[in-house]
N, C-alpha and C positions, 0 to 999 in steps of 0.2 A: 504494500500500500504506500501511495507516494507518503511524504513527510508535508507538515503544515505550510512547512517553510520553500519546499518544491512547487503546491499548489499556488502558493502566492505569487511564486516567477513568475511561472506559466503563464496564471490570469493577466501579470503587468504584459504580460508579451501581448498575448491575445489582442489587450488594449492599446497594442501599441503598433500591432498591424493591421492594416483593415484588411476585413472577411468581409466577404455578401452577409448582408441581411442582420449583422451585427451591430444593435444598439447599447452606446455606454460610454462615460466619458475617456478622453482620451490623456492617457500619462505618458511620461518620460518612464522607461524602463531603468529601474536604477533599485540594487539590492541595499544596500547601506547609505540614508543620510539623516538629517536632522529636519526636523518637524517644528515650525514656528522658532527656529532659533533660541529653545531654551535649551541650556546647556547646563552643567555643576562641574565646580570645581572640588578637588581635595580641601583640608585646613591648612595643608603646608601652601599647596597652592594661592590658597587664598592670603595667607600671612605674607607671602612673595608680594604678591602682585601689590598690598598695600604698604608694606614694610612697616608690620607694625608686630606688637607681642599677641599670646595668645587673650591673655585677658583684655586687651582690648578689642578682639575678633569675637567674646563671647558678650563682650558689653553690645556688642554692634547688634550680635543677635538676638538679644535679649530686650533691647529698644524697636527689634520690630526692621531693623535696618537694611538687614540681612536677610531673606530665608534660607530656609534651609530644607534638605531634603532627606527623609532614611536612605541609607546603603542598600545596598542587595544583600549584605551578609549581615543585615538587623541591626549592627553595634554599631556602626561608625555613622555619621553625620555628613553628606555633601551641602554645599554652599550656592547659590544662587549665581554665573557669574555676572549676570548684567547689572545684581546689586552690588557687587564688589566691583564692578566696570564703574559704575555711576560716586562712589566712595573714592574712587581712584581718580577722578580729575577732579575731586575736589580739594586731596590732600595736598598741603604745603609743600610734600617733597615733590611735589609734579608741578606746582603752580609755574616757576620759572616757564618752565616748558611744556604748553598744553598739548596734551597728545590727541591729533586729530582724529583717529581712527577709533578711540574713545568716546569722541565727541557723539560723532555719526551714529554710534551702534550703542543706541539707550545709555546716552549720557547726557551732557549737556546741551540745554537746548537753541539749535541754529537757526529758528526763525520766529519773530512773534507772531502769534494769532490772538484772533478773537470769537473764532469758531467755537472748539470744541478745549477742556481740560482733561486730564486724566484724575482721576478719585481713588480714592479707598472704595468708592460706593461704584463705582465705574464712570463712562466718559458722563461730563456736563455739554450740552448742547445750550452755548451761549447762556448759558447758568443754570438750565431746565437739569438735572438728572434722567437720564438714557431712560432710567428704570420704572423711574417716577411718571414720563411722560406714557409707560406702557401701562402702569397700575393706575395713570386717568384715563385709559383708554384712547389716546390722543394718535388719531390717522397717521399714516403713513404722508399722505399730502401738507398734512397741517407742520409734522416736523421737517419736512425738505424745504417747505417755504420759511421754517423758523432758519432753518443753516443760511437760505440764500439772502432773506433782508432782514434777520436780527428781531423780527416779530413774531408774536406766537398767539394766534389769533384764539379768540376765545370761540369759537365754533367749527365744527370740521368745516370742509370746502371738496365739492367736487370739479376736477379738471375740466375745463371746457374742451373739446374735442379737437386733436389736432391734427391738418389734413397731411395727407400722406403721398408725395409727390410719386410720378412713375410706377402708380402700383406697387405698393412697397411688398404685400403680400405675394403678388408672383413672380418678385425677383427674386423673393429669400427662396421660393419653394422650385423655380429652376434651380438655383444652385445649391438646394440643399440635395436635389435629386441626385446630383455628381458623386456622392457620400455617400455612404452606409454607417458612418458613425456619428453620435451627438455627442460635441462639445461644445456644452452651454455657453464657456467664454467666447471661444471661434467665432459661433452663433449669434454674440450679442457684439462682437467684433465687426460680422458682417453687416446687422444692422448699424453701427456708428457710421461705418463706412458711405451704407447709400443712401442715412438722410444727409448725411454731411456734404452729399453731391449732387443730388437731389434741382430740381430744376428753380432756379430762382422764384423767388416768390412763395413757392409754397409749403417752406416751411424758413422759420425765422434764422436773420441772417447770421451767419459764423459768428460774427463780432458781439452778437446781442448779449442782453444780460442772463443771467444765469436762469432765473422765473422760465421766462419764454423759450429757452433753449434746454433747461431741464424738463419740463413737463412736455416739449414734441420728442426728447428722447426717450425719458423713462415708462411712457407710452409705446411708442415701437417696442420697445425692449421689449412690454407685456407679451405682445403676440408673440415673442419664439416659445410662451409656457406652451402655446399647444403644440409646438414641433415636439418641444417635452414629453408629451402626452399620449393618448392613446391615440388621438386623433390625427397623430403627424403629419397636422398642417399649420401655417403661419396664424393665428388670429388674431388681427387685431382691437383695439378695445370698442366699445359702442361709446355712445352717448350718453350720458349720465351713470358712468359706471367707474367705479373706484380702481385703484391697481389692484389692489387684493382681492375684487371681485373678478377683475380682468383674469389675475392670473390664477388663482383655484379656479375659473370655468376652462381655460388652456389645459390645465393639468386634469380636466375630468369632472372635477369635485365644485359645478357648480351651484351654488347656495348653502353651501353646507356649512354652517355657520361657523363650528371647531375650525375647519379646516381656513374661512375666510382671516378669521380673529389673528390664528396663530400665526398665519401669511404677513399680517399685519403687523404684527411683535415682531416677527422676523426683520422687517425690512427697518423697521422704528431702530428697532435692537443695532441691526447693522450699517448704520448712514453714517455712522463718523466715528473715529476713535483716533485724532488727533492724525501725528506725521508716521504714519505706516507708509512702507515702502510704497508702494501704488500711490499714495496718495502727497508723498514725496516726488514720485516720477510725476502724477501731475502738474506740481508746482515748477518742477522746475522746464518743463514743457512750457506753462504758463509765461515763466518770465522771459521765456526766448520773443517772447510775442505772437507766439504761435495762437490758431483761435481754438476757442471750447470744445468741440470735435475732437480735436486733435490730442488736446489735452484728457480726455477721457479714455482716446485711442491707448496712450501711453500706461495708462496706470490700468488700461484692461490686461497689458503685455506683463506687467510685472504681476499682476494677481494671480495670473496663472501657474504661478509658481507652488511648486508644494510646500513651502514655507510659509506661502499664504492660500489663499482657500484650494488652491489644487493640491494641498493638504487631507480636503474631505475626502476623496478618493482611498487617500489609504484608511480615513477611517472606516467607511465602507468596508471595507477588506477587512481589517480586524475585527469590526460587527459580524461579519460572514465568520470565521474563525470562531468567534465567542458562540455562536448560533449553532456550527458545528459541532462544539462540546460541550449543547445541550444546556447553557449556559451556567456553567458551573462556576460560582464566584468562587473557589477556594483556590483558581487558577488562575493564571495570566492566558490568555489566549498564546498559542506554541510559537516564537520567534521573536516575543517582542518582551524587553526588559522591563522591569518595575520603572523605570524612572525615563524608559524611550515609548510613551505610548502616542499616538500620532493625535496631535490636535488636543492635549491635555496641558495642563497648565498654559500660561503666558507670561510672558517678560515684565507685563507691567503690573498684574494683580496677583495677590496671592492665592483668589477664588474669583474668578471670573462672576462677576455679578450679573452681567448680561444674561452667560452661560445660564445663571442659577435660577434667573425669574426664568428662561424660556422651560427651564426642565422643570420647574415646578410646576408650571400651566400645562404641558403635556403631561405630569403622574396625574392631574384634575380629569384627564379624558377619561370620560363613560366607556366609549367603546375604543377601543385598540388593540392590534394584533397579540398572541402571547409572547413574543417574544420581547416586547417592549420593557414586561415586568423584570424578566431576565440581563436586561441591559440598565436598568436603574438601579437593579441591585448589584451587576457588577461596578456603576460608579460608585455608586454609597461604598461597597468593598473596598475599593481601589482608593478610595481618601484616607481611609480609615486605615489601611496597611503601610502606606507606600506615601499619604500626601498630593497625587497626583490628582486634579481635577480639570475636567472638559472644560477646555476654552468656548468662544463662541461660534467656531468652526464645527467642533462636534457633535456642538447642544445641536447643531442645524439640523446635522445627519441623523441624530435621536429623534428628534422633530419630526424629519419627511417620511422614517420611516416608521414611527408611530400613527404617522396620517397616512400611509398607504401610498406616498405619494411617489413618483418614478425616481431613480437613481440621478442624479446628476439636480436636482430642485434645491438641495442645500448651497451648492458653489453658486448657482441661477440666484437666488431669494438675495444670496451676500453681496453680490455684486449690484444686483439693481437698486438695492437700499442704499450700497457704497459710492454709488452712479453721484446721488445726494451731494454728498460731502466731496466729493473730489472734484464739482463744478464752483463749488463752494468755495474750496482753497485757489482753485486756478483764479478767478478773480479776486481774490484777498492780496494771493502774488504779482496779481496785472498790476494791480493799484501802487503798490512799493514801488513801481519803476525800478525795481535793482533786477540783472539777472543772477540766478544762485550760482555757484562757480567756486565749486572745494575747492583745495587745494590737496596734491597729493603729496606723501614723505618720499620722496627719492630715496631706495636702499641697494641698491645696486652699485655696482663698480663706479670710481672715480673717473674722468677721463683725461682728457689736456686741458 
């Protein structure tokens, strides 16, 4: 019988050639890498990297400063590095010389906004709480327009309807016909593509403000849910119909209220979470002068990264592995380490709070699959051993697949919510007039 860890090649192969007739997102085939960039260090390590004693390494962890992680061998303690990265450009013995590469990689911060913070409680959307605006029930619409003009209207609002130049519906479904495979990014890649070229006039121009260029795109975006779907075809939204109506009817599950609600916390959940890489490659797209199109083109390129949501993918895989074995929480699903689980923890919370309200509102579902109860109780396991908890990547894929929803709706929900906030930073960055423009440490050979 093959091993866990054979099955899991194979399937990245599978998804990584295209077959006839084979739907499912599409990954880079790659056995060993890292997941959201959290990493841990040893204590020697960590004393190194700050050049400090031990007792001030346990003060640090004992203020909250630090986290920390259990070992795989129970006794020993690993260390957070990105908190000891961010500790480390602030120490005296670095200040002379600030290390850039610290800077960039959750340290110090290289640009102001006004957008979005990061909390203990998770991001603030212009001072609203992420969380807060999902526990008033506050639309998906009502928060993309708080990112874009700083106001948070006291009543939901539905889109006006926006026209759709060249048939947008059967461009996408010629050229989805070339394929056999769905890849929701691709997909929502190709929509940017051809409203952004789209015949003048009818749809608002490149240059416009974010309002009117965000609600004619995150509108096309809806209709790839029915490529999603059973229906594998493009549809677009009607008239008087919300995104989360738009896209539970794409995916099948139209008026089903669980399924509208949770859509909607999804997108609420995933609109902003400060300078994430995408959302960094937007800006600095932005300050080239490049227009908003272009800019959303850029951070769709970097989200597809398994670092960031093309991430869910492997969590998928290891949901299939825990399902495998019948869901037995006294295990780790076969291949994967207590402290490498894909799309668990984050860099910047020690519990993902996003995560926590989305997986709270799915254990509330009446009806859902069995396996669902099976995978709540390997998270609660898996904090409770080890400290690891689902980021907001994997609450997604807990999510779609407690609503029964198709395989690839979790990376789909994160990007179109994400769509939000990174039209939101591109103009924040227009406005500065600076272009962004690192500088890199030369370490290589000397010359003449």
């Amino acid at each position: 019988m093959d091993s866990q860890s054979t099955r899991k090649a194979s399937h990245l192969e599978r998804m990584e050639t295209p077959q006839p007739q084979e739907r499912g997102p599409i990954v880079a085939k790659q056995e060993l890498r890292r997941i959201n960039d959290v990493e841990y260090v040893s204590s020697d390590e960590a004393l190194s990297m700050l050049s400090i004693k031990k007792e001030s390494l346990y003060t640090y962890v004992s203020r909250g400063m630090i986290r920390t992680a259990v070992h795989d061998d129970g006794r020993r303690r690993r260390y957070l590095k990105s908190d000891v990265e961010k500790l480390r450009t602030r120490s005296p013995v670095h200040s002379e010389k600030p290390h850039v590469s610290n800077t960039l990689r959750y340290g110090e911060p290289v640009v102001q906004t006004w957008i979005s913070e990061i909390t203990d409680r998770g991001p603030r959307y212009r001072g609203h709480l992420a969380t807060r605006l999902v526990t008033d029930q506050r639309s998906f619409e009502v928060v993309a327009e708080l990112l874009w003009t700083g106001v948070l209207n006291p009543r939901d609002v539905i889109w006006p309807l926006q026209p759709f130049a060249g048939d947008l519906r059967r461009q996408m479904m010629n050229r989805q016909a070339k394929s056999h495979l769905i890849n929701p990014l691709a997909l929502l890649t190709r929509v940017t593509h051809l409203v952004s070229t789209s015949e003048p006039g009818a749809t608002p121009p490149r240059d416009h403000d974010p309002v009117s260029t965000g609600i004619s795109l995150i509108q096309a975006f809806c209709g790839v849910a029915g490529i999603l779907g059973s229906q594998d075809e493009y549809l677009a939204p009607t008239e008087g119909e919300t995104v989360a109506s738009c896209i539970a009817r794409g995916l099948g599950r139209s008026g089903d209220s669980d399924v509208i609600q949770i859509i909607d916390m999804a997108l609420v959940l995933s609109a902003e979470n400060e300078l994430a890489a995408p959302t960094f490659a937007a800006r600095i797209c932005a300050s080239t002068g490049a227009d908003l199109y272009s800019c959303v083109a850029s951070a769709l390129h970097v989200q597809s990264g398994p670092m960031q949501v093309g991430g869910t993918f492997d969590v998928e895989i290891m949901l299939d592995a825990l399902a495998a074995a019948h869901g037995a929480t006294d295990n780790r699903p076969a291949g994967y380490s207590r402290a490498g689980l894909p799309c668990f923890n984050h860099p910047l919370y020690e519990r993902d709070p996003r995560a926590a309200a989305l997986l709270e509102r799915v254990s509330k579902l009446e009806h859902r699959p069995d396996g669902t109860a099976n995978e709540l109780s390997f998270i609660e396991h898996t904090e409770r051993s080890s400290g690891q908890y689902p980021n907001i990547f994997a609450a997604l894929v807990i999510a779609r697949r407690a609503l029964g929803l198709p395989p690839g709706t979790a990376a789909f929900l994160h990007t179109v919510g994400r769509t939000s906030g990174w039209l939101a930073h591109a103009v924040e960055q227009r406005l500065t007039g600076s272009m962004l423009r690192p500088r890199a440490k030369y370490m290589g050979a000397k010359g003449d």
